[in-house]
C-alpha positions in Angstrom: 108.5 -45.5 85.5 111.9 -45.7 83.4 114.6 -43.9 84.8 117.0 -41.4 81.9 120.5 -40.9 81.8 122.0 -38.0 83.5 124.5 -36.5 80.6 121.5 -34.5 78.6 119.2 -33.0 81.1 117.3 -30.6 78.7 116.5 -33.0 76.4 115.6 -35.6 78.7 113.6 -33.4 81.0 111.3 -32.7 77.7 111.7 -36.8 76.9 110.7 -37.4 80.1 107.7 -34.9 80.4 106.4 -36.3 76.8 106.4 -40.3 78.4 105.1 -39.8 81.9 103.6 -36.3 82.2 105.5 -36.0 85.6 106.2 -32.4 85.1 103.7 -31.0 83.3 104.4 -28.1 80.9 108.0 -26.4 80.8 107.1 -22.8 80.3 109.6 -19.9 78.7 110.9 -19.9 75.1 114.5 -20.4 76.4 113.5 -24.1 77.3 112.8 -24.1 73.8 116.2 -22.3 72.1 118.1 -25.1 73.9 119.0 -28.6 72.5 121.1 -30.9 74.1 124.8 -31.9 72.6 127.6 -34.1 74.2 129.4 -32.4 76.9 126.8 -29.6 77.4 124.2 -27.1 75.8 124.6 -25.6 72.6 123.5 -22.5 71.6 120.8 -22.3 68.2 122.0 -18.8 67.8 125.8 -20.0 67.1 125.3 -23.5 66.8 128.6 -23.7 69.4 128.7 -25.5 72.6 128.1 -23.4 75.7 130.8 -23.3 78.0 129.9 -25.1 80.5 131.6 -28.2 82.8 130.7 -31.4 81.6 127.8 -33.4 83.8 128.7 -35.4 86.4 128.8 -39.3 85.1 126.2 -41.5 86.4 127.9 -41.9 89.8 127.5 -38.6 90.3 131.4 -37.8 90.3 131.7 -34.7 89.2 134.8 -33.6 86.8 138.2 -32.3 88.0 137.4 -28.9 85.6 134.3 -28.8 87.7 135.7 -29.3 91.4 136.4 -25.5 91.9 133.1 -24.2 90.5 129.5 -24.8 92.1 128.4 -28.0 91.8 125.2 -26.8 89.9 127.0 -25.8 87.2 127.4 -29.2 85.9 123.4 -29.6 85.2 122.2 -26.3 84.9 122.8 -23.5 81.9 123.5 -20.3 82.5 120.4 -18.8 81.8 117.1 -19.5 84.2 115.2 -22.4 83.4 110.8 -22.1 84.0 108.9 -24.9 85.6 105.4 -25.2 86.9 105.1 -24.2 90.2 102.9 -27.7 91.0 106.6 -29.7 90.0 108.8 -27.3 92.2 106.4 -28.3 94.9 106.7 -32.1 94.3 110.4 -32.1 94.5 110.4 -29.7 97.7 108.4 -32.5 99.4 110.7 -35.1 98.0 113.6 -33.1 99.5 111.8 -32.5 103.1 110.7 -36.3 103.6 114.7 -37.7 103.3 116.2 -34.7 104.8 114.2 -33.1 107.8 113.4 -36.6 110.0 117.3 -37.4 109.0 118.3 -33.9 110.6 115.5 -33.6 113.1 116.6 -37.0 114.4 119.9 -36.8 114.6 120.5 -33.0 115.9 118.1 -34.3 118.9 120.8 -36.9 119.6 123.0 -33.9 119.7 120.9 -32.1 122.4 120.2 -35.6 124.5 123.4 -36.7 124.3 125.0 -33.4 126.5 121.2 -32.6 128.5 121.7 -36.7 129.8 124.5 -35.5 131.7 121.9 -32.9 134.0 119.9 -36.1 134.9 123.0 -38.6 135.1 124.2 -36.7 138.5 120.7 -36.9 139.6 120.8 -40.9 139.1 124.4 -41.1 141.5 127.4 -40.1 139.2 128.3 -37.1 141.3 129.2 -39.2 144.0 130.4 -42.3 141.8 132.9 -39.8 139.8 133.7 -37.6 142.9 132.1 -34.6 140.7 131.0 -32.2 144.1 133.8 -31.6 146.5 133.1 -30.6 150.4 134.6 -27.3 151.2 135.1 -27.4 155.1 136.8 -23.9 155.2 133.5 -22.2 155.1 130.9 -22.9 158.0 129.2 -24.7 157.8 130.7 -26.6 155.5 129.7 -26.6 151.8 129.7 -28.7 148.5 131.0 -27.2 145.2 130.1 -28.4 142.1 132.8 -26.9 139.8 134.1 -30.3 138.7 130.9 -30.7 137.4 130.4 -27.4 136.1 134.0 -28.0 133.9 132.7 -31.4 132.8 129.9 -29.5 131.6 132.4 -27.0 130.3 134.9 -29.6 128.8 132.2 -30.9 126.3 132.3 -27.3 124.4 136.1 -26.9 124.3 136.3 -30.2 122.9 133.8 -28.9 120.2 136.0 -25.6 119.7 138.3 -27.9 118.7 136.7 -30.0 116.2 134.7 -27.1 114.7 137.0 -26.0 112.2 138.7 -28.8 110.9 135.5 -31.3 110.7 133.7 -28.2 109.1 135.7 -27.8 106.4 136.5 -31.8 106.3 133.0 -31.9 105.3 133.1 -29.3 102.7 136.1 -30.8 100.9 135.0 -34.5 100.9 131.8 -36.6 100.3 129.5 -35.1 102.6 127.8 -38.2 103.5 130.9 -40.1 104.1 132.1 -38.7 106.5 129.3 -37.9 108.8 129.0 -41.5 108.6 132.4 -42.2 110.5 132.4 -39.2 112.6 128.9 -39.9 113.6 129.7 -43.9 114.3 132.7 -42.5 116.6 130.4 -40.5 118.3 128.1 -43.3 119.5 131.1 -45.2 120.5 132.2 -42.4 122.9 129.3 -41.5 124.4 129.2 -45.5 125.4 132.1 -45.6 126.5 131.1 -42.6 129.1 129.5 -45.7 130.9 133.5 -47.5 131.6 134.4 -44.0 133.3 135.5 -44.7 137.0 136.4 -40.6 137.7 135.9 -37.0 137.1 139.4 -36.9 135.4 138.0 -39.5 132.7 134.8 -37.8 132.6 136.4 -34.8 131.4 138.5 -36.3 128.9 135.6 -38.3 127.7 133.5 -34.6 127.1 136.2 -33.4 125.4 136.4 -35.7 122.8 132.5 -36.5 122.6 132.4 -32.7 122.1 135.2 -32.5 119.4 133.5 -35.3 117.1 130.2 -33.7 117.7 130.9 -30.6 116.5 130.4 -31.5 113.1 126.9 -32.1 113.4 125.2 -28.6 114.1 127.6 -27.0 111.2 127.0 -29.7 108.9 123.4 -29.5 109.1 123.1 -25.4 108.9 125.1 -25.8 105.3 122.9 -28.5 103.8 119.5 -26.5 104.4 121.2 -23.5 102.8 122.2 -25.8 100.0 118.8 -27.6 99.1 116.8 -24.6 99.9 115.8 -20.7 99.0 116.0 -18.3 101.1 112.5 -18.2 101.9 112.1 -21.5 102.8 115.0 -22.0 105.1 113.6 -20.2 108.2 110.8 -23.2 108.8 113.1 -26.0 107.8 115.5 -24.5 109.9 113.0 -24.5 112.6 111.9 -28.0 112.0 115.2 -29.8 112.7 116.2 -27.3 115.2 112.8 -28.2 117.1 114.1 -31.1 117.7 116.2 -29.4 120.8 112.0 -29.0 122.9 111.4 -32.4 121.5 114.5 -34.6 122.7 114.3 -32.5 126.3 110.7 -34.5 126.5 111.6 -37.5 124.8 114.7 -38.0 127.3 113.0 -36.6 129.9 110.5 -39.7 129.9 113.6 -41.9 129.0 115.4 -40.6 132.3 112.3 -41.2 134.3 111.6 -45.1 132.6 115.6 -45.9 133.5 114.9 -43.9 137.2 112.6 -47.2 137.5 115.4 -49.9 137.5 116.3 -51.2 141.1 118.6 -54.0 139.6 121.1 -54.9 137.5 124.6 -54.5 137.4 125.2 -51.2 136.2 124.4 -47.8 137.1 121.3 -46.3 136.3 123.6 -43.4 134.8 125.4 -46.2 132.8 122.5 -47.6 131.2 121.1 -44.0 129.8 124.7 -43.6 128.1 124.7 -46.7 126.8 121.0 -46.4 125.0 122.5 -43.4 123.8 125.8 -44.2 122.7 123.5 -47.2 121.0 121.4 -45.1 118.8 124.0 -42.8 117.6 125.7 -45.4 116.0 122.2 -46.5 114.3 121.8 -42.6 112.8 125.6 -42.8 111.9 124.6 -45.9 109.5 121.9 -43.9 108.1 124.3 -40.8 107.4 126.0 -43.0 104.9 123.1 -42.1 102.3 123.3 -38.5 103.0 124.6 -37.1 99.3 126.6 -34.2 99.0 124.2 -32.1 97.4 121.0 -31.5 95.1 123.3 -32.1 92.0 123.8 -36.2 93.1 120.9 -36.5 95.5 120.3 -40.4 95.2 116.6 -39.9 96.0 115.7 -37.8 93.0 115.4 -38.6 89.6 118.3 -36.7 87.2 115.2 -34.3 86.0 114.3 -33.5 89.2 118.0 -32.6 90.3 117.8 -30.4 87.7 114.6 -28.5 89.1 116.1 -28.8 92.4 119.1 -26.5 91.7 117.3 -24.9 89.4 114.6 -23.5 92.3 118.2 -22.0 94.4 118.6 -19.6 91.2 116.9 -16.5 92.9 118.3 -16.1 96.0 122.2 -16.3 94.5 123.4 -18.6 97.5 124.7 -21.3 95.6 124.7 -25.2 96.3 127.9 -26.0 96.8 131.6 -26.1 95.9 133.7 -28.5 97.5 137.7 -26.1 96.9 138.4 -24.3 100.0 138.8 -20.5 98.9 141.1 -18.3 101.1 139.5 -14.9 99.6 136.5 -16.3 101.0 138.0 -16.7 104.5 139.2 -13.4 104.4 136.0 -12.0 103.8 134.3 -14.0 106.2 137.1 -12.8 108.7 136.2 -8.9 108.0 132.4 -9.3 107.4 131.3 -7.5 110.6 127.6 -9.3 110.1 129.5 -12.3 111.2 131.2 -10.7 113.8 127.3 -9.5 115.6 126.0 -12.8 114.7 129.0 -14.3 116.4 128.4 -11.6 120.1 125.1 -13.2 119.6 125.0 -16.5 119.6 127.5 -16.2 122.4 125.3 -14.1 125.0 122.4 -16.2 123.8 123.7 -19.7 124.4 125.0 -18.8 128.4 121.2 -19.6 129.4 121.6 -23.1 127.6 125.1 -24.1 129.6 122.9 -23.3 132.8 119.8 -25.6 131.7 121.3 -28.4 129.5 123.8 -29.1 132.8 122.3 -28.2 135.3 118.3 -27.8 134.9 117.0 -30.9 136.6 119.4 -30.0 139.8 118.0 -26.3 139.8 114.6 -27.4 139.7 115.4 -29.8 142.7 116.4 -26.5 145.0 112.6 -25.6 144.2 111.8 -28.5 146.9 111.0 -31.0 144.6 111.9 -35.0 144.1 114.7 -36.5 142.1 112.0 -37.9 139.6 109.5 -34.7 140.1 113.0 -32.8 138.5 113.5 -34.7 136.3 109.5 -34.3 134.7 109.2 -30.7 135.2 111.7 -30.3 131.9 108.5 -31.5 130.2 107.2 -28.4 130.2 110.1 -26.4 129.2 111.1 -28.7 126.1 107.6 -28.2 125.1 107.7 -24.2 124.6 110.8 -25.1 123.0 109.3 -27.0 120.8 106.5 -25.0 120.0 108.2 -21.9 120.2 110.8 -22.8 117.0 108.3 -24.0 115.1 105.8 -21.1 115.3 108.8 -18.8 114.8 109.6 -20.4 111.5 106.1 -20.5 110.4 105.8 -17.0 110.5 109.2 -16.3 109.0 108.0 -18.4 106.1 105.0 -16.6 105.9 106.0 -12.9 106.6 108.9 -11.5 104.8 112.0 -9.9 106.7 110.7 -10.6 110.1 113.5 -12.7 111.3 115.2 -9.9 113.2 112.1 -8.5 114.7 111.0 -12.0 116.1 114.5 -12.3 117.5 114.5 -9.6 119.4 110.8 -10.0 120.8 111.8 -13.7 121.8 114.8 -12.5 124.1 111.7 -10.5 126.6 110.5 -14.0 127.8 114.1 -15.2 128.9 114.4 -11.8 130.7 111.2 -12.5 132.7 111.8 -15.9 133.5 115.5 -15.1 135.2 114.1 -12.2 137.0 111.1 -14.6 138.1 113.4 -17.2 139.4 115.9 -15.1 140.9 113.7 -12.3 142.9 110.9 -15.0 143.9 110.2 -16.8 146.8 112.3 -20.8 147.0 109.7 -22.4 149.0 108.6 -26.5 148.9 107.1 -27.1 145.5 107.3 -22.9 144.9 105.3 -22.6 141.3 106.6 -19.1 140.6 110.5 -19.7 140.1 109.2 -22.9 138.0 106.9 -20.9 135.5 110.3 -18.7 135.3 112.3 -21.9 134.7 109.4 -22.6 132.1 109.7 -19.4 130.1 113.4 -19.0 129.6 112.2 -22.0 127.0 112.2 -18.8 124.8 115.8 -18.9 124.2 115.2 -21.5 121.7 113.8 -19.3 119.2 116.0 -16.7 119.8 119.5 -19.3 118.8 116.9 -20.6 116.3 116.5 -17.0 114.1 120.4 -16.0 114.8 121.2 -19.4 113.3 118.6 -18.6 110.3 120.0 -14.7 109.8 122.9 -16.0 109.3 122.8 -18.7 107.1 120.1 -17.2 104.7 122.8 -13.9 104.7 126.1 -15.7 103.1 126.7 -17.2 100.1 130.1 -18.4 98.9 130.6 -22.2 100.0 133.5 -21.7 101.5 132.2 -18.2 103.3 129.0 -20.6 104.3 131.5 -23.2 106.0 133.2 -20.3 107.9 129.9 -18.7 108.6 128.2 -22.0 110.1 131.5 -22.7 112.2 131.8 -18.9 113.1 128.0 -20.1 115.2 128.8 -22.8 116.9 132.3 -21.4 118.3 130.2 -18.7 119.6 127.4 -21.5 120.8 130.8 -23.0 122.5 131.8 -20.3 124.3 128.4 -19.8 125.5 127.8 -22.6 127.0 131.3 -22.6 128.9 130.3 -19.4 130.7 127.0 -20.6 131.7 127.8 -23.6 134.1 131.2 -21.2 135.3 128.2 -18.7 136.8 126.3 -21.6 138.8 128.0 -21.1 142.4 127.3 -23.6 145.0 127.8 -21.6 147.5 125.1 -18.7 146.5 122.4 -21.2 146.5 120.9 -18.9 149.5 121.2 -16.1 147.5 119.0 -17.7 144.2 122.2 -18.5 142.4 122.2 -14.3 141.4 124.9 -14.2 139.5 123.5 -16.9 137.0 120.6 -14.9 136.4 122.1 -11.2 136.3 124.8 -12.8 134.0 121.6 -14.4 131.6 119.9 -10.9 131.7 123.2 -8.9 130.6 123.7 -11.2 127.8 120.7 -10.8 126.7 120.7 -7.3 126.1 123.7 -7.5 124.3 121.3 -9.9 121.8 119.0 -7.7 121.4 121.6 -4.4 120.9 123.3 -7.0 118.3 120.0 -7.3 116.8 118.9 -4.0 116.1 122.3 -2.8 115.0 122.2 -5.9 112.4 119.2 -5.1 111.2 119.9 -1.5 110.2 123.5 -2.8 109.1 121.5 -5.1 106.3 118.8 -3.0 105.8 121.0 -0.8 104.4 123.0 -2.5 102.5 119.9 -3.6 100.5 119.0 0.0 99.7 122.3 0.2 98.3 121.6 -2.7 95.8 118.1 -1.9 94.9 119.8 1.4 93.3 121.8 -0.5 91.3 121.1 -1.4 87.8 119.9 -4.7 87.1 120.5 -7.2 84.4 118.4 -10.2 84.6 120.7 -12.4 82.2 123.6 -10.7 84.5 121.4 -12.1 87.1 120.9 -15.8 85.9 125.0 -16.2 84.9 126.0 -15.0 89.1 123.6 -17.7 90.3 126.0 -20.7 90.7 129.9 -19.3 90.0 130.1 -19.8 94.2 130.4 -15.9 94.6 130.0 -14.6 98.2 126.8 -12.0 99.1 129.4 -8.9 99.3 130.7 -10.2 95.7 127.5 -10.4 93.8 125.5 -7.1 93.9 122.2 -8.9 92.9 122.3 -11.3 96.3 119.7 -10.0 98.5 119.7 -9.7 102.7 117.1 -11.4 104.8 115.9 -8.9 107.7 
């Protein structure tokens, strides 16, 4: 099937409907007013060119004029172009087979990468890197495990650091670019972990592994919100974010194969690093081919970039602009949304510091094997797993239930630290393990803050802010969770680990609820304003923020 030019999508669309019937019928008479000129679409009324950016040539480069604007400007009019809904399905699949496995693949390198370190100290690094420390002033004598508790730690100031820069790196350059290098230096890190002869390298290592990282999560949240309406991010959110449940059993049966080795000259520790480091670099190839946006997607035909931007009309959010905007910052900086979504993300996240860290060697103090440990995260990866994904689905499904599901999600997590920490710690004691299962419900709960608050911003720059805003909360998160794991409370159930878990989880769910009336009402607001569906059409892609463009709508 012949491939058309780029430079006249209206007419070509039509040209291309005529010769292979790919599209079906373009409905609307204001397909039909529009003819295509040089440079962008004139107007039959005036017989004058609109005034629009000129398309991007047939690289995909987009113009200087156009740099500061939306990127969907360049291919789209200003008025709302009609396709059949069977054609904005086709592309929508198109979209999810190149994106979601890319994502879903690489974010559960993100979650193996720092969960390898809980199994690593089961497999002999906390004695190789001198990571617990006998404390003979107390009697009998004890062994602390706060230098690995700050190597947990280290990993999440190193991202702190990265956040920002490599957020908005990615906003102002080729997209695709440079996840590829970031990603490549990523894998060579985390391999490098395996060369590391002490704790003091071991934290510098985090640090940086953390810092390059970082540009992962962020980069992900901003190209759903860029490919995708607001109604369908909460299950492709879901689907990559899944990928947490998934990699927790997929490097839980990893752990357990490399458990088996009883020779070589390496580490067993060593060699899980190095398999990891290994297929980082792999995804960091693939990330080359990752375009920048809908507009220059290499995997869809010009007309269907044109339906694919076209679709991201309703919900006002934008696709992307690639000119930093300091009004935007300043908004962001004031928007007290951001600020809850920020508290909770934050309390959230403690529970995941704990687990990612340390859940194989809690599990152990239930009077079970290294190997036995090391299995038992099966179960809570798969709720995980499961968990995200049903969440999403009924997002997708039900309108504004985000919010409610949230809040419902954090009771499980509650239960499960008040099941580990009141019960019984006898050998092979099922009750504080079905706790340890159940507080697999906080991955729905970072799932639907992430979702809130992506499908709630619009501005590109705002959306950069917004998605970095997250994951310095996620950071700080997961430094306070391994900081409430004391050694020396192990007779005790570890109690402030779990009261700590249970406070911050009523700050969620306060957070929530105060959210949900905050954006509730701001909707009223709107809905009583007049509306001007031409008005509407023009504020689609001028890369306005939600608070600037009274016609962007709140997801509750």
């Amino acid at each position: 099937m012949p491939r058309v030019p780029a430079s006249n999508p209206v007419k070509e669309l039509r040209k291309y409907h005529d010769e292979s019937k790919l599209f079906g019928r373009l409905a609307g008479k204001k397909m039909d007013s529009q003819k295509a000129t040089e440079g962008g679409v004139s107007n039959t009324a005036t017989g004058q060119p609109s005034k629009r950016p000129p398309y991007p040539d047939s690289s995909g480069h987009m113009n200087p004029q156009q740099f500061e604007k939306d990127a969907a400007a360049a291919i789209v009019p200003d008025h709302a172009l009609v396709f059949e809904k069977e054609v904005e399905r086709r592309v929508q699949r198109k979209i999810d087979w190149f994106l979601i496995p890319t994502m879903w693949f690489g974010y559960g390198l993100v979650y193996y990468d720092k969960a390898i370190l809980g199994s690593a100290v089961l497999f002999g690094m906390t004695k190789d890197l001198q990571l617990s420390v006998v404390d003979r002033s107390t009697t009998p004598p004890t062994a602390s495990t706060q230098r690995l508790s700050w190597a947990t730690s280290m990993f999440y100031f190193g991202m702190l650091s990265g956040l920002y820069p490599l957020t908005f790196l990615l906003q102002r350059f080729n997209m695709g670019r440079v996840l590829c290098g970031v990603v490549i230096v990523w894998g060579l890190i985390a391999m490098l972990t395996a060369t590391v002869t002490s704790w003091q390298g071991l934290f510098a290592q985090r640090f940086f592994l953390g810092f390059v990282e970082s540009v992962i999560p962020t980069g992900f949240m901003c190209i759903v919100s860029g490919y995708y309406t607001q109604e369908e991010q909460a299950l492709r959110q879901s689907w990559w974010l899944s990928s947490t449940g998934a990699w927790t059993m997929i490097g839980g049966a990893l752990n357990y194969g490399f458990a088996q080795i009883s020779g070589g000259s390496l580490k067993k520790w060593q060699y899980i690093y190095l398999l990891a480091g290994a297929l980082t670099v792999g995804f960091g190839c693939v990330c080359f081919w990752i375009p920048n946006s809908a507009v220059d997607a290499w995997f869809l035909t010009p007309e269907e970039r044109v339906v694919a931007v076209e679709r991201l009309r309703k919900g006002q959010t934008g696709v992307r602009c690639q000119m930093l905007k300091r009004e935007q910052l300043r908004e962001a900086v004031l928007d007290i949304k951001i600020w809850l979504l920020f508290f909770m993300m934050a309390a959230a996240y403690t529970v995941n510091g704990a687990v990612s860290g340390f859940g194989p060697l809690i599990v152990s103090t239930f009077g079970y094997t290294t190997l036995e440990s090391i299995l038992l995260q099966f179960p809570l990866g798969g709720l995980v797993f499961i968990s995200i994904l049903i969440t999403g689905y009924l997002c997708s499904r039900i309108p504004n239930i985000n919010i409610i599901l949230l809040i419902l999600s954090c009771f499980p997590v509650i239960a499960g630290c008040i099941m580990i920490w009141k019960s019984t710690w006898y050998h092979h004691a099922p009750t504080p393990v079905a706790g340890y299962t159940i507080i697999g419900f906080f991955g729905p709960v970072i799932f639907l803050i992430i979702n809130v608050g992506m499908a709630n911003v619009a501005g590109a720059t705002k959306k950069s802010f917004t998605a970095a805003a997250i994951f310095v909360a996620y950071c700080v998160g997961n430094i306070v969770g391994p900081q409430l794991i004391k050694t020396q409370t192990l007779k005790r159930h570890y109690p402030e680990l779990w009261l700590g878990i249970i406070i911050c989880y009523c700050i969620v769910i306060v957070c929530a609820i105060t959210l949900y009336i905050h954006l509730r009402n701001e909707n009223r607001k709107r809905d009583r304003l007049p509306k001007d569906e031409a008005e509407r059409d023009k504020m689609a892609f001028k890369d306005l923020t939600d608070k600037q463009n009274s016609y962007f709508r709140y997801v509750l």
